[in-house]
Backbone as XML, in Angstrom:
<?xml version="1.0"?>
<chain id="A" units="angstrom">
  <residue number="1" name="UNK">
    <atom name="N" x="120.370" y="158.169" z="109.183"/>
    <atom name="CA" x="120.375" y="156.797" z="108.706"/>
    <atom name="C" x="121.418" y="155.981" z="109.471"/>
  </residue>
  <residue number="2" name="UNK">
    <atom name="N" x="122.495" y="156.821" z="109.515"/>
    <atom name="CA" x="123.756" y="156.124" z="110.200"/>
    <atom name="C" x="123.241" y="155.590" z="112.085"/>
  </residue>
  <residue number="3" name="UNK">
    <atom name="N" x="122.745" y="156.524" z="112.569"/>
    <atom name="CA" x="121.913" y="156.499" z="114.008"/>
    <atom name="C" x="120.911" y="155.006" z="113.663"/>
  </residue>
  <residue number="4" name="UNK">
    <atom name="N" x="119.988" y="154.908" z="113.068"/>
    <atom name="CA" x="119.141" y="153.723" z="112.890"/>
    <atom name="C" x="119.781" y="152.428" z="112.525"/>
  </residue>
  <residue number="5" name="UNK">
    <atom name="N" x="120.866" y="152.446" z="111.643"/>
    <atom name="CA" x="121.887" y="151.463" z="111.426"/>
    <atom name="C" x="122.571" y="150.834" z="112.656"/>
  </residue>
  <residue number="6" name="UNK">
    <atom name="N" x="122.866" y="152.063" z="113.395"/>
    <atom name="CA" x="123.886" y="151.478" z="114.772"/>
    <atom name="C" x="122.771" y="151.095" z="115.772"/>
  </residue>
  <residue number="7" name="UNK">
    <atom name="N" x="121.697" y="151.693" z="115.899"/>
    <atom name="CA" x="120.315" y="150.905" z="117.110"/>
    <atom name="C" x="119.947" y="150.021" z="116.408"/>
  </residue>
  <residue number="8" name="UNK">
    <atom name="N" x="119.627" y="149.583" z="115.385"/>
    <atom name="CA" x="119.429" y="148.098" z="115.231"/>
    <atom name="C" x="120.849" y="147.464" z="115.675"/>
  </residue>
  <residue number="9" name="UNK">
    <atom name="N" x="121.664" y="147.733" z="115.272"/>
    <atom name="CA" x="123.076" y="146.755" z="115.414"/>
    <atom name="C" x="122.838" y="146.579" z="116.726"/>
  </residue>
  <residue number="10" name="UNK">
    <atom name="N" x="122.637" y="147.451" z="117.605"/>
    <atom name="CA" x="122.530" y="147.101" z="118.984"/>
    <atom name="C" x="121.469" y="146.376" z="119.367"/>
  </residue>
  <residue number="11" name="UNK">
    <atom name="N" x="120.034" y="146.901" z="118.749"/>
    <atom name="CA" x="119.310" y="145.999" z="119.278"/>
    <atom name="C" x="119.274" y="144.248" z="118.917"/>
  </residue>
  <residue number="12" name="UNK">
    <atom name="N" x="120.012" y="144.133" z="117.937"/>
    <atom name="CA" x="120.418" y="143.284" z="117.858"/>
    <atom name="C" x="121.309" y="142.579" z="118.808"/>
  </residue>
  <residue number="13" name="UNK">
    <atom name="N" x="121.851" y="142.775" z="119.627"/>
    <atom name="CA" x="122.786" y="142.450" z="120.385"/>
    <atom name="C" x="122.161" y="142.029" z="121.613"/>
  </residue>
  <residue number="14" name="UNK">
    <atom name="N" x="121.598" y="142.808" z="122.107"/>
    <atom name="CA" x="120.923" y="142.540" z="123.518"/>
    <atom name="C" x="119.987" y="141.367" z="122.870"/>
  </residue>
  <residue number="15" name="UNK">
    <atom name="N" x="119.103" y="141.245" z="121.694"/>
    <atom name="CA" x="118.102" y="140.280" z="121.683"/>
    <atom name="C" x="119.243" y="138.818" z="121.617"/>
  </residue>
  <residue number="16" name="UNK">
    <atom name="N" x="120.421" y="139.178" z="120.775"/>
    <atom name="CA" x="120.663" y="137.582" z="120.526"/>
    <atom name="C" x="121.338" y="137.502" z="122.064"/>
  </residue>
  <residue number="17" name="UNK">
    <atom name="N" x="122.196" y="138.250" z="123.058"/>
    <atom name="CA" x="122.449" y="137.800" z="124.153"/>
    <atom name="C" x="121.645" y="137.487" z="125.110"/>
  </residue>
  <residue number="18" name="UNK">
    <atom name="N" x="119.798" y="137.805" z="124.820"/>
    <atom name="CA" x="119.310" y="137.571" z="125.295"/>
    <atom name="C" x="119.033" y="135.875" z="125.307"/>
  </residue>
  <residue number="19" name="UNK">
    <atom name="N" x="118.848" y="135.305" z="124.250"/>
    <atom name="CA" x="118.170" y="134.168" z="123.857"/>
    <atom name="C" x="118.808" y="132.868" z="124.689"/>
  </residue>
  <residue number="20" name="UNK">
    <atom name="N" x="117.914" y="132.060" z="124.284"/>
    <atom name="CA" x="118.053" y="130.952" z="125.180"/>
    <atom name="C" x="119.042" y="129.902" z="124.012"/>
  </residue>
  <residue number="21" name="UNK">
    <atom name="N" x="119.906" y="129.618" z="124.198"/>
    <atom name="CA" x="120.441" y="128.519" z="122.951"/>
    <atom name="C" x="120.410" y="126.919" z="123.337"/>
  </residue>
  <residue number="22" name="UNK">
    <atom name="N" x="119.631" y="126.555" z="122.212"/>
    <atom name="CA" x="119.356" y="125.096" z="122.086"/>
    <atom name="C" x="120.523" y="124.366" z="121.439"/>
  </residue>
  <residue number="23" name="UNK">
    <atom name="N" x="121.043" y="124.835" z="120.865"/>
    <atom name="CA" x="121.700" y="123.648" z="120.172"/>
    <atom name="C" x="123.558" y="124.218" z="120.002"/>
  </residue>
  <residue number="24" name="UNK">
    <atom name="N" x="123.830" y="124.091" z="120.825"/>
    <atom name="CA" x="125.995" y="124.019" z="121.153"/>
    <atom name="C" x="126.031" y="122.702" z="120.530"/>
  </residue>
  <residue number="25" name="UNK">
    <atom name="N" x="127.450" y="122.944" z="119.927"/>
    <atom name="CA" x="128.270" y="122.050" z="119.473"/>
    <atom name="C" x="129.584" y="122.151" z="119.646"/>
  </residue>
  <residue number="26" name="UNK">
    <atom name="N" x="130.230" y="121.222" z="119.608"/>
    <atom name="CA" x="132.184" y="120.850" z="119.822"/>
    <atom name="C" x="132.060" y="121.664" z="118.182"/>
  </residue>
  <residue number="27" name="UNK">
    <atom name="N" x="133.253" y="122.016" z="118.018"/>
    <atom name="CA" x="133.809" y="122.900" z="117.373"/>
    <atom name="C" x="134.793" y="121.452" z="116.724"/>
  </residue>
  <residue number="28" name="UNK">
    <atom name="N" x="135.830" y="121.528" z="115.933"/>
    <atom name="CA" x="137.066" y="120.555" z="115.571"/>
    <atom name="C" x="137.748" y="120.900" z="116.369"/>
  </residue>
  <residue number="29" name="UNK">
    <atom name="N" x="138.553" y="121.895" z="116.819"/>
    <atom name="CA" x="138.510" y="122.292" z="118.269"/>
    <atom name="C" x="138.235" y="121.945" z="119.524"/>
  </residue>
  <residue number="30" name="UNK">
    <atom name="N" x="138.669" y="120.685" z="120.754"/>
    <atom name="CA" x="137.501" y="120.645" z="121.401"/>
    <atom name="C" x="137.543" y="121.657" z="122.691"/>
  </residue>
  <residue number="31" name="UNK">
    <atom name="N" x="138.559" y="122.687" z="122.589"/>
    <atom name="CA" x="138.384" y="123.709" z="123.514"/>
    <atom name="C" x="137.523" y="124.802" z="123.213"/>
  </residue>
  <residue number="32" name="UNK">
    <atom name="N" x="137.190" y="124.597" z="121.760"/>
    <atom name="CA" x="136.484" y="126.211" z="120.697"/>
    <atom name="C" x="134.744" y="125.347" z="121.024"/>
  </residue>
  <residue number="33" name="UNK">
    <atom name="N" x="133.725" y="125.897" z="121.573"/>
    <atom name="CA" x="132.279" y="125.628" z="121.873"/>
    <atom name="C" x="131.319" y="126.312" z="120.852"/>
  </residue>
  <residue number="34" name="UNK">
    <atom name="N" x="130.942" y="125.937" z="119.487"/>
    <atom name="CA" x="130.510" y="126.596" z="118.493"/>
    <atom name="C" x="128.973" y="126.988" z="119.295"/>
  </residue>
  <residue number="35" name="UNK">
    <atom name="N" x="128.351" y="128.259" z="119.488"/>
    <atom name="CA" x="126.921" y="127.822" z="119.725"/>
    <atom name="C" x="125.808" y="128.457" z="118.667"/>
  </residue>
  <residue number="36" name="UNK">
    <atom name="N" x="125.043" y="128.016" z="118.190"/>
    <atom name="CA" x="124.469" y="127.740" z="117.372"/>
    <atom name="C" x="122.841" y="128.874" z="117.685"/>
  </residue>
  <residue number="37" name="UNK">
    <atom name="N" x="122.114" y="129.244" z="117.131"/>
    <atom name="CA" x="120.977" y="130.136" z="117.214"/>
    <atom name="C" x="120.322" y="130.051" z="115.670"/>
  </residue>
  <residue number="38" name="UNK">
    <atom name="N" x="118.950" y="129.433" z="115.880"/>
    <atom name="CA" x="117.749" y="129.393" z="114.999"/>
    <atom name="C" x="116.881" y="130.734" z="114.718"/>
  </residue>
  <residue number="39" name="UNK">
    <atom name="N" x="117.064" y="131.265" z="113.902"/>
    <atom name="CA" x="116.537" y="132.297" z="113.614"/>
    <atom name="C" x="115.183" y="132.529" z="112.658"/>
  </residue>
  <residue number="40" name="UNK">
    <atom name="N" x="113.679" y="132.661" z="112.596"/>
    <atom name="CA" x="113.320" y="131.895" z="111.773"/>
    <atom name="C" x="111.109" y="132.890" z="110.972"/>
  </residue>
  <residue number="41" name="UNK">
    <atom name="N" x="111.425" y="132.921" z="110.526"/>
    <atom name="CA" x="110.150" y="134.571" z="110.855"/>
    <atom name="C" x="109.800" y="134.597" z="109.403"/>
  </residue>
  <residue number="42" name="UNK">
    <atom name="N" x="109.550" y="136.208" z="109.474"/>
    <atom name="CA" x="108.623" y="137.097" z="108.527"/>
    <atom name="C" x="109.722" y="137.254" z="107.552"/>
  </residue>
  <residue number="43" name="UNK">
    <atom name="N" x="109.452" y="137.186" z="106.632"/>
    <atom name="CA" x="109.931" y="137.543" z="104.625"/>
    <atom name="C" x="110.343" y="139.002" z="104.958"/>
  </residue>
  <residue number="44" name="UNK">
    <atom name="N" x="109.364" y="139.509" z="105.233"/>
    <atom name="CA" x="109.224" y="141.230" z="105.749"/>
    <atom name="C" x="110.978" y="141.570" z="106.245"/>
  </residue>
  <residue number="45" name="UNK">
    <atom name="N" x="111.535" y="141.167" z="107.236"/>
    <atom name="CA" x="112.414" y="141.471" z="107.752"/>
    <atom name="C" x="113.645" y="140.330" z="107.495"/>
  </residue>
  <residue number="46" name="UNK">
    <atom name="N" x="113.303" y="139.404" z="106.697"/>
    <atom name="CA" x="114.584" y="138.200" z="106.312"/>
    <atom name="C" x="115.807" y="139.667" z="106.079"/>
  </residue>
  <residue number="47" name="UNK">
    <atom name="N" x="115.745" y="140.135" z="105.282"/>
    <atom name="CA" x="117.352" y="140.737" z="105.073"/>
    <atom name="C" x="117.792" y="141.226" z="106.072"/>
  </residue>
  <residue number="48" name="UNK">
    <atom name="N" x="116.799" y="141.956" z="106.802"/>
    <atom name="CA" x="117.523" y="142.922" z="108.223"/>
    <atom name="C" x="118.052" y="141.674" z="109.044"/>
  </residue>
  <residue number="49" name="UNK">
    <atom name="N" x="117.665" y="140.568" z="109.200"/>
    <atom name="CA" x="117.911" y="139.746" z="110.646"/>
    <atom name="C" x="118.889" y="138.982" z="110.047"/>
  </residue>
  <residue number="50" name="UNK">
    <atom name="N" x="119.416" y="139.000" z="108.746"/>
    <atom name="CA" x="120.326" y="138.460" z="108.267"/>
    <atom name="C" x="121.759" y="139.479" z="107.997"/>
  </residue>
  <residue number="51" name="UNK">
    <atom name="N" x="121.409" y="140.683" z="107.839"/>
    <atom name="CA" x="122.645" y="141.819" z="107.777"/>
    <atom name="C" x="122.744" y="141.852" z="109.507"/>
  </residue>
  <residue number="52" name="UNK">
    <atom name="N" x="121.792" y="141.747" z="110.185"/>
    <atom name="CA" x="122.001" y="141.513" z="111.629"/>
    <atom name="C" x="122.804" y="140.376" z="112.408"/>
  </residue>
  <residue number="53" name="UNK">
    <atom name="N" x="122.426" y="139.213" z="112.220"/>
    <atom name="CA" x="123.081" y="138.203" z="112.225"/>
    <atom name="C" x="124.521" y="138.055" z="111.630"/>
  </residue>
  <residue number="54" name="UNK">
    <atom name="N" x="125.166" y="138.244" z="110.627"/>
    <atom name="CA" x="126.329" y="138.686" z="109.791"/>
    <atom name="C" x="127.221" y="139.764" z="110.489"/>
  </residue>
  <residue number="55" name="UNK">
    <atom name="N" x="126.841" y="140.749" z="111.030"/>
    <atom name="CA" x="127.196" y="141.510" z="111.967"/>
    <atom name="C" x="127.678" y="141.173" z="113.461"/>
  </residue>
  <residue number="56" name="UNK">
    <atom name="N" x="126.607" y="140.265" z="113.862"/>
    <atom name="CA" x="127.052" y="139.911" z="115.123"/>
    <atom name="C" x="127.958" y="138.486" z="115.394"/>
  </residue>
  <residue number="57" name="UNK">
    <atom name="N" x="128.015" y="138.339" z="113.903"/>
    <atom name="CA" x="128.613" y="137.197" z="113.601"/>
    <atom name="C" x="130.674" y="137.313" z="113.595"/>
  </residue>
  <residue number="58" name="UNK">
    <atom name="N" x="130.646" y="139.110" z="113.264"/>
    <atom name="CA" x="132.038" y="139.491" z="112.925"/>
    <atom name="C" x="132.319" y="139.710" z="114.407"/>
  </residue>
  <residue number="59" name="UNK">
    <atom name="N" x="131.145" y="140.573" z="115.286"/>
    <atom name="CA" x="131.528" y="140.534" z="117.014"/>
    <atom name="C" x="131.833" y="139.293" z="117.387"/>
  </residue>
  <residue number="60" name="UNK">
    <atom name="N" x="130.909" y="138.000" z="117.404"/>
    <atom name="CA" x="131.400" y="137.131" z="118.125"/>
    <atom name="C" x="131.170" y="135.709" z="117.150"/>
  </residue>
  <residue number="61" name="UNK">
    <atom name="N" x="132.584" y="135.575" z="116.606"/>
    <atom name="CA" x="132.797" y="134.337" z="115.745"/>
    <atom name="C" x="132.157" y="132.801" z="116.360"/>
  </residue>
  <residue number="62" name="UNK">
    <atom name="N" x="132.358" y="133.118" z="117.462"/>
    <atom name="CA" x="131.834" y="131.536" z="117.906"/>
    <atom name="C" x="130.397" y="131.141" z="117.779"/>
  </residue>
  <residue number="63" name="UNK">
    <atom name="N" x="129.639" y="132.388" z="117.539"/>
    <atom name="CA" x="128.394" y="131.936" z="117.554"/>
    <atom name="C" x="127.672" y="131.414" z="116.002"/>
  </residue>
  <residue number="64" name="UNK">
    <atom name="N" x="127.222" y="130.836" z="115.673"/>
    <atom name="CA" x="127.008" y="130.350" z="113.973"/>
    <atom name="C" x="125.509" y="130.739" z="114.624"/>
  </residue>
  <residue number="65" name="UNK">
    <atom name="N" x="124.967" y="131.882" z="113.454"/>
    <atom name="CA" x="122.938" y="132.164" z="113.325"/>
    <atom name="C" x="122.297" y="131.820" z="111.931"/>
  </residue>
  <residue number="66" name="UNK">
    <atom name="N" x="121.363" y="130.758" z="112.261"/>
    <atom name="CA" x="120.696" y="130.470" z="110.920"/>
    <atom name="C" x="119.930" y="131.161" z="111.064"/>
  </residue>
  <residue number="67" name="UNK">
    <atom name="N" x="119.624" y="131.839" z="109.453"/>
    <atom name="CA" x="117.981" y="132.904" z="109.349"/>
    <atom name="C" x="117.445" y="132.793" z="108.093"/>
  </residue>
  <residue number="68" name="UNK">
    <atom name="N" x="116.333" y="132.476" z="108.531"/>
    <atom name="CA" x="115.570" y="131.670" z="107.305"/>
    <atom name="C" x="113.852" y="132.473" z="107.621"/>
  </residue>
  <residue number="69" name="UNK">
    <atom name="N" x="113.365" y="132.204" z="105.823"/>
    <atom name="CA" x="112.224" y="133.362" z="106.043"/>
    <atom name="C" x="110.788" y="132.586" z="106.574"/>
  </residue>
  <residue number="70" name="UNK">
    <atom name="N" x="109.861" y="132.764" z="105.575"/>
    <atom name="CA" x="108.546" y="131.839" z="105.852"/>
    <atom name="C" x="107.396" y="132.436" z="105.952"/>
  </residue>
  <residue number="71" name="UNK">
    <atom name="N" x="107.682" y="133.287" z="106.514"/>
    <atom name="CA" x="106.678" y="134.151" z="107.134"/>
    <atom name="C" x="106.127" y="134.061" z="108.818"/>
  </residue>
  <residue number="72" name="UNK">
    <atom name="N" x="105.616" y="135.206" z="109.214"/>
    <atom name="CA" x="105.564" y="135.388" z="110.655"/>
    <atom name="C" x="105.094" y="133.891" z="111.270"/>
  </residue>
  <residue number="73" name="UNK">
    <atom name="N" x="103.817" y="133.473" z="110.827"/>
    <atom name="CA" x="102.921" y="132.274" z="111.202"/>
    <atom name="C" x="104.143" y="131.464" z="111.755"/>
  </residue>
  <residue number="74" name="UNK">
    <atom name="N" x="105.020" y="131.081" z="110.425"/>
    <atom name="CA" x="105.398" y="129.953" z="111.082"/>
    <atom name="C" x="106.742" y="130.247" z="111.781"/>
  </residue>
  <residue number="75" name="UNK">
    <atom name="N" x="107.146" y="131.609" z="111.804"/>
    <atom name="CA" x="108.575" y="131.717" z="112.736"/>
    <atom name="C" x="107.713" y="131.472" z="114.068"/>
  </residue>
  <residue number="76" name="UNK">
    <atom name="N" x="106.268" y="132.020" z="114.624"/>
    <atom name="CA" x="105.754" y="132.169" z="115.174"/>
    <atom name="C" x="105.356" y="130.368" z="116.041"/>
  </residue>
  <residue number="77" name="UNK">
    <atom name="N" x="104.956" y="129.782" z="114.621"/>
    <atom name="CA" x="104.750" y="128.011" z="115.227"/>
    <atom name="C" x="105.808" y="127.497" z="115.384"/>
  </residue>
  <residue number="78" name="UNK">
    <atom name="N" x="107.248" y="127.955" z="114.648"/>
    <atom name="CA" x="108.627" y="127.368" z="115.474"/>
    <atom name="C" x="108.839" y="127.567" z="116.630"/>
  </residue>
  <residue number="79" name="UNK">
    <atom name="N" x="108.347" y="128.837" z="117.461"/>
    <atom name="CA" x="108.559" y="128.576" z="118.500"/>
    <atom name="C" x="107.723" y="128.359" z="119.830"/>
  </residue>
  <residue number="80" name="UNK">
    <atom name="N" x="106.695" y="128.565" z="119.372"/>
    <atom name="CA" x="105.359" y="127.488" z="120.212"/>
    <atom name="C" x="106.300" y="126.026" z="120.003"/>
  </residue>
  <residue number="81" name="UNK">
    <atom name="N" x="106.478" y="125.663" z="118.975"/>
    <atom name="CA" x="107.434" y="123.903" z="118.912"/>
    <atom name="C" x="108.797" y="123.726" z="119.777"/>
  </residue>
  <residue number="82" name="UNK">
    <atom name="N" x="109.008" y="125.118" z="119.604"/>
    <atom name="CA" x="110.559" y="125.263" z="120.260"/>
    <atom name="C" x="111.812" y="124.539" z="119.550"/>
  </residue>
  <residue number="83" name="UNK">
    <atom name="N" x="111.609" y="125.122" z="117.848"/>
    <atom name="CA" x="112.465" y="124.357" z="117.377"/>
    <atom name="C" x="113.330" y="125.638" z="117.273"/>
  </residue>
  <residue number="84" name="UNK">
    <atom name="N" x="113.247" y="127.070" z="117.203"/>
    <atom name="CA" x="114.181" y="128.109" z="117.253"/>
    <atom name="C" x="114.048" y="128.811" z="118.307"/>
  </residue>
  <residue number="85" name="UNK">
    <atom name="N" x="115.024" y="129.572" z="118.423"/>
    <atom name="CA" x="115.300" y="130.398" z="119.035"/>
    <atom name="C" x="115.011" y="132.351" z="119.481"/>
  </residue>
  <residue number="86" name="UNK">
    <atom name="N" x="114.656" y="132.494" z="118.249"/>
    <atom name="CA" x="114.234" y="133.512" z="117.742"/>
    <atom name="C" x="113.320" y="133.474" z="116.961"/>
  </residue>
  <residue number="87" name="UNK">
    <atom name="N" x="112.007" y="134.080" z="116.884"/>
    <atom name="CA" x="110.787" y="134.272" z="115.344"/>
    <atom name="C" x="110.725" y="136.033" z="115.255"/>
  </residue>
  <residue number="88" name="UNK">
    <atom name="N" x="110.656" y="135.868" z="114.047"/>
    <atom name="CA" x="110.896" y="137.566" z="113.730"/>
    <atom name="C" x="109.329" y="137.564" z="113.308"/>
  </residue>
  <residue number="89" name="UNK">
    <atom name="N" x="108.618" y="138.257" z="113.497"/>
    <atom name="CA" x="107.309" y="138.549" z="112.975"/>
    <atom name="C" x="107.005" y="140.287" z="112.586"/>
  </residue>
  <residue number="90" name="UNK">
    <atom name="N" x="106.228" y="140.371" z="111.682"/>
    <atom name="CA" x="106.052" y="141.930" z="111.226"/>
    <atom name="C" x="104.134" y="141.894" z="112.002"/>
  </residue>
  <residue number="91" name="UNK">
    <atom name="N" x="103.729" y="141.312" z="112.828"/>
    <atom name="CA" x="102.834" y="141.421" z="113.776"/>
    <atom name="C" x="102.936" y="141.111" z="115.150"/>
  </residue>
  <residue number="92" name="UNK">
    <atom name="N" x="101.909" y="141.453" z="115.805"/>
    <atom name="CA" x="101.987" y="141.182" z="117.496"/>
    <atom name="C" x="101.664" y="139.727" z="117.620"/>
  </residue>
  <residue number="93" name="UNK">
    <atom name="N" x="102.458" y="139.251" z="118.556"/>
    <atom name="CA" x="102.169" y="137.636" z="118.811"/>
    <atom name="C" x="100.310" y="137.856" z="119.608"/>
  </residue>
  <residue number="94" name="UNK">
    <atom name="N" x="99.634" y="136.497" z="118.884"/>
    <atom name="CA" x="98.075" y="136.620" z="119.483"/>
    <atom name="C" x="97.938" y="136.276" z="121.088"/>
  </residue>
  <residue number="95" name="UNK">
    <atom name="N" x="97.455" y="136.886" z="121.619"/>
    <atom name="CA" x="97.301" y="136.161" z="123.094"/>
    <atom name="C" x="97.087" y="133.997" z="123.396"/>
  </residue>
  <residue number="96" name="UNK">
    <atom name="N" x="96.879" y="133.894" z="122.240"/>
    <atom name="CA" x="96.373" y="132.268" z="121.799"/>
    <atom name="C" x="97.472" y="132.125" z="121.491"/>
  </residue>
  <residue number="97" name="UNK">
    <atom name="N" x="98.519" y="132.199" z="120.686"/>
    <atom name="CA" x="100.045" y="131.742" z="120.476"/>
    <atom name="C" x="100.740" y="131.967" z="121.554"/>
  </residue>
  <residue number="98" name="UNK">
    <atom name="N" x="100.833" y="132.836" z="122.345"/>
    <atom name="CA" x="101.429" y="133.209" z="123.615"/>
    <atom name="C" x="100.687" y="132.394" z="124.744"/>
  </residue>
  <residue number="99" name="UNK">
    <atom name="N" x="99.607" y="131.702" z="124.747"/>
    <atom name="CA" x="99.601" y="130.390" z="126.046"/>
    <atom name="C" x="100.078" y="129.309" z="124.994"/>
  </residue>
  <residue number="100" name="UNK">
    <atom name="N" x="99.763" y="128.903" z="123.992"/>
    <atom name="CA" x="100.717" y="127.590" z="123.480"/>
    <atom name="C" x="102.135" y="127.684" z="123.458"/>
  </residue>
  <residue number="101" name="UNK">
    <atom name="N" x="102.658" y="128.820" z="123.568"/>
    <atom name="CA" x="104.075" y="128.865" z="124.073"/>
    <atom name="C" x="104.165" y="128.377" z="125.376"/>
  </residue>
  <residue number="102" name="UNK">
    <atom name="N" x="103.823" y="128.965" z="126.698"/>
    <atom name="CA" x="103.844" y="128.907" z="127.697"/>
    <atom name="C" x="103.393" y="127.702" z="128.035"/>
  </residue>
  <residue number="103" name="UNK">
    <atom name="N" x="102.591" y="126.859" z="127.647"/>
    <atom name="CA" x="102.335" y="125.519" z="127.633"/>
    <atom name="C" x="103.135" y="124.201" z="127.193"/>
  </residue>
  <residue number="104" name="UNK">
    <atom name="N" x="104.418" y="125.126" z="126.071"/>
    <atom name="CA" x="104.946" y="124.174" z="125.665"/>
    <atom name="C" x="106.873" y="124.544" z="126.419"/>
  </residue>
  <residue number="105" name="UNK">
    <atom name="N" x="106.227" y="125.451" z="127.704"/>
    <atom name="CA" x="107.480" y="126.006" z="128.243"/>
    <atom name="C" x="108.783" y="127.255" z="127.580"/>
  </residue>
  <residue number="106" name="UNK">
    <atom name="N" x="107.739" y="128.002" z="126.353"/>
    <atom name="CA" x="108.611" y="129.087" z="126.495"/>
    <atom name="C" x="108.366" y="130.158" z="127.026"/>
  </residue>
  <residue number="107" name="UNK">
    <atom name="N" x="108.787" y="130.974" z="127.009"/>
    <atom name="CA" x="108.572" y="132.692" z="127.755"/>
    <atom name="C" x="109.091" y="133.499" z="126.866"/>
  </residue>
  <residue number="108" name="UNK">
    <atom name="N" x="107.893" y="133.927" z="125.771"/>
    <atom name="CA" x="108.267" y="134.719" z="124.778"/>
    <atom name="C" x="108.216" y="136.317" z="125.342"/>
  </residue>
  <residue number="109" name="UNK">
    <atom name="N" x="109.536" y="136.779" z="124.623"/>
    <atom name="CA" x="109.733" y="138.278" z="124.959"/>
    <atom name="C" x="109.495" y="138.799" z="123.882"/>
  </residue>
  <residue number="110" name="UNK">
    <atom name="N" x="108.606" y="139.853" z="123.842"/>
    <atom name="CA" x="108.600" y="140.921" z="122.174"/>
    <atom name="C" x="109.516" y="142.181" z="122.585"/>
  </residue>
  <residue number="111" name="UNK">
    <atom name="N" x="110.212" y="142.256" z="121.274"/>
    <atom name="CA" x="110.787" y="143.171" z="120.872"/>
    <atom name="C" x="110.307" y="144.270" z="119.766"/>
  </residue>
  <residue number="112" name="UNK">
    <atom name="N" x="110.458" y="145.256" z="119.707"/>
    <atom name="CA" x="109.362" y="145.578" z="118.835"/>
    <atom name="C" x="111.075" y="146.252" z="117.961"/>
  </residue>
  <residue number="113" name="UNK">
    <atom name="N" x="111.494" y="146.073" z="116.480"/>
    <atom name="CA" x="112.464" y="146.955" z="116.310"/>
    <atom name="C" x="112.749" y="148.024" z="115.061"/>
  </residue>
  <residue number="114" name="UNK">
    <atom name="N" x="111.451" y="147.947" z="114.754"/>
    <atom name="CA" x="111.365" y="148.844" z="113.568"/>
    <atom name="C" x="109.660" y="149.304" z="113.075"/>
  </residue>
</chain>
């Protein structure tokens, strides 16, 4: 259990250093660069991407992750919109959501993590 705990923690890591971030902000601070990550998916996995997020939150304070549920569909139409950063889905993205991404300029990567 302890082994599956620490590979998500990780895979967690590589996905959020992977991501593209939309939305930085000045901090009160204006040397501290808060950056910000939309997190946004399946009900299915809301707690994991949130004990995930919380986690990577104690590694690296500067980053603030919203994670919010909905279900796959629409973590899935947030980012065909490109309003997040991340969609967690408990299915495979359709080949039809994956050109309205690419049409609307993203380059979705699947992760597959559980």
């Amino acid at each position: 259990m302890r082994y599956l705990q620490n590979l998500l923690k990780i895979s967690l890591l590589f996905l959020l250093l992977g991501c593209n971030n939309t939305g930085s902000q000045s901090a009160d601070d204006a040397s501290v660069v808060v950056e910000s990550i939309e997190n946004k998916g399946s009900d299915t996995i809301v707690n994991l991407a949130l004990a995930w997020a919380e986690e990577y939150q104690n590694v690296n304070p500067a980053v603030s992750i919203s994670v919010t549920g909905g279900g796959s569909g629409t973590g899935i139409a947030a980012l065909i919109n490109n309003t997040v950063d991340i969609a967690n889905a408990s299915r495979a993205i359709k080949p039809e959501e994956i050109a309205s991404m690419q049409e609307s300029g993203v380059n979705p990567h699947e992760y597959v993590i559980a």
